[in-house]
N, C-alpha and C positions, 0 to 999 in steps of 0.2 A: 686484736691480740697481736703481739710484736712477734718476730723470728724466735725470739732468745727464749720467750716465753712459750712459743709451741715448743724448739725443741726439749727444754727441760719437760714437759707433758710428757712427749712420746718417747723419751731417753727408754723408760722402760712400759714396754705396752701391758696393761695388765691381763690378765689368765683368770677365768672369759673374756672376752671382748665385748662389751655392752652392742646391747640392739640397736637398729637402727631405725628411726618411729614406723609406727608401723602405716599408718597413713602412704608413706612412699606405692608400696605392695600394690597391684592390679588388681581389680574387684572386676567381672563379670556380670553386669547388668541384666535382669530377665532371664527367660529361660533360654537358654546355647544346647541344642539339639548334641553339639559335642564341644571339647574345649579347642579352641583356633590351635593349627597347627604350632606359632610360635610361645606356646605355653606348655606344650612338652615335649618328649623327647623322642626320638622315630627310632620303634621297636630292632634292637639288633645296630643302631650304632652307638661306638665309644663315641663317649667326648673328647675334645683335644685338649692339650693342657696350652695355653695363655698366661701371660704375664702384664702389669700394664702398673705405669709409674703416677704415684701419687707423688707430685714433687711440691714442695710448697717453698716458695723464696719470697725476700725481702719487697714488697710492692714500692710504689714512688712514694709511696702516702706513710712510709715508714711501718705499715703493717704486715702481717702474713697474707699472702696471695696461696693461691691453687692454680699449676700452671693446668689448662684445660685447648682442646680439640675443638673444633667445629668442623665435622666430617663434611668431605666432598659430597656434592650430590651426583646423580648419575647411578650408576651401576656398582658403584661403592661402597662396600658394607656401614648398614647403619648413614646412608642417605642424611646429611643436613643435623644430623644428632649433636649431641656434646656429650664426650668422651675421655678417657683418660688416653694421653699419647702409651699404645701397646700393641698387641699382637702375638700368634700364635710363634712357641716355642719351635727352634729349629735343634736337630741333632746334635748331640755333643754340646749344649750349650748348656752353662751355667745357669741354668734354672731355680728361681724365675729372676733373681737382679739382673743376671746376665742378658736374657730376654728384655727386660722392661728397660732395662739402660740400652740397648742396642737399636729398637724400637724407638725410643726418644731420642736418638740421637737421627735416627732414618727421618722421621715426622716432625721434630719442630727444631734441629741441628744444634741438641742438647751438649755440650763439651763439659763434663761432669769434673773435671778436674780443674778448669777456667772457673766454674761455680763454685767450687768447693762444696759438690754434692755428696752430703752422708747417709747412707743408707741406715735405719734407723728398725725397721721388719717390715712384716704383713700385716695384713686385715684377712678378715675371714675371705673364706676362695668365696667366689658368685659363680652362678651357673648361669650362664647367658646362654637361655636353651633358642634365642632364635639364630643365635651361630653356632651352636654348638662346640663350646666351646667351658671350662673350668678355670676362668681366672682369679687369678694371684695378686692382689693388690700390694705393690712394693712402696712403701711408706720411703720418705727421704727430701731431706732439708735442704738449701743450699744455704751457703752463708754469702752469698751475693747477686746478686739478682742477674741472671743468664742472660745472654747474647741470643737468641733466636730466631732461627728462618724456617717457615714451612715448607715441608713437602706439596708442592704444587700441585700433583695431580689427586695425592691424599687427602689434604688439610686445607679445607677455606680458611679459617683463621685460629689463631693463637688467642686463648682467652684468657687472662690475668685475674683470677675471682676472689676478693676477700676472704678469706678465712671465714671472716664471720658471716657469711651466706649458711654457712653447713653449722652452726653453733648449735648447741642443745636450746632449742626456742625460737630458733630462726623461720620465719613464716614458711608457708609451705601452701601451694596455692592445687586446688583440687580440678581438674580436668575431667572433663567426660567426651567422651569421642568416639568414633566408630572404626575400627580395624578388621579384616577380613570378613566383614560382616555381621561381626560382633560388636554387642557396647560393651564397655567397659571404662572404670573409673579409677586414676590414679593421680595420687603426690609429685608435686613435683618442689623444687628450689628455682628460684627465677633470680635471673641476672642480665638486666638488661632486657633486648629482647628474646632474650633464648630462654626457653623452660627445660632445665634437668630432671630428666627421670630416667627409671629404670634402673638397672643394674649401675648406672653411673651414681645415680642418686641417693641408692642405698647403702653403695660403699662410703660416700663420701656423707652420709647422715651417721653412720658406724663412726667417721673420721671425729665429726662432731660430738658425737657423744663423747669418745675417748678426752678430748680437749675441752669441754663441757664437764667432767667429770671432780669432783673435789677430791685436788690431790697433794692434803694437807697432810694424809700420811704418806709413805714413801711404799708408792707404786710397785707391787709385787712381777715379779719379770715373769715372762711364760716361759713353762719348758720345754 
């Protein structure tokens, strides 16, 4: 799918926002005496509010790409994951573009206007209860494919992902593994060698479906 044709999709986001497959979702293998601390929330804290850029630009391959994270490892939130370039909201700020563009510009040295990056809305918030955290998925186009350098001690690399990884159809490969002692089974998107999942996975399967969507009549705007 080309640039021109994602953004005519997203011009206007429709009001609901279609699901995202539900296969992504974490299943609980066996019996779990309790659920692992990072599947809910600790009694008595807010969540933070977050913001985090969904930017999708022109690839070499004339297609639409999704610019994407490959978090630091170490002591680095979210260790070796793939992720949207974001982070939690600071005061006074323009909330959440202001946040998810500011973010992207700190993590992979995004220049929004060099791009001619359009902001275009959101996706449904996600709760990313192992940071605690309520993010804002900020949908937006470039119309030329960005100049980018990582944050060194944040970002191992910059990842360029087709579009059509996240398309309504697009395989989705099922994992089972062990985390704080728990089994558990989840969906992921594969590109390359990296497996998407989680809260990245789900936003950007919501992303798919939107662009997956037949939109031969003319897409109702949300209010």
């Amino acid at each position: 799918m080309r640039i021109d044709e994602v953004r005519r999709r997203l011009l206007a986001l429709p009001d609901p926002l279609p699901a995202y497959p539900a296969a992504i979702d974490p299943i609980l293998l066996g019996q779990a005496r309790m659920l692992p601390d990072w599947m809910g929330r600790p009694v008595g804290e807010a969540p933070r509010r977050a913001a985090g850029l969904v930017l999708l630009a022109p690839g070499s391959d004339g297609e639409a790409h999704v610019i994407l994270t490959e978090r630091s490892a170490g002591d680095m939130r979210h260790p070796g994951q793939v992720s949207l370039p974001g982070g939690a909201a600071e005061p006074a700020e323009d909330f959440p573009v202001g946040t998810a563009l500011r973010e992207a510009a700190e993590e992979i040295g995004l220049d929004p206007v060099a791009a001619g990056v359009e902001i275009l809305g959101t996706l449904d918030t996600v709760d990313v209860r192992v940071s605690g955290f309520l993010l804002v998925p900020v949908v937006a186009v470039a119309s030329r494919a960005p100049v980018l350098s990582r944050h060194e001690r944040e970002v191992a690399a910059i990842l360029s992902v087709p579009v059509s990884t996240f398309l309504a159809g697009a395989p989705i490969r099922m994992v089972e593994t062990e985390r704080d002692g728990s089994r558990l089974r989840y969906g992921a998107f594969v590109f390359g060698d990296h497996e998407i999942w989680g809260a990245t996975a789900s936003l950007l399967g919501q992303l798919g479906a939107v662009l997956g969507d037949d939109l031969r009549d003319p897409p109702r705007a949300r209010g």
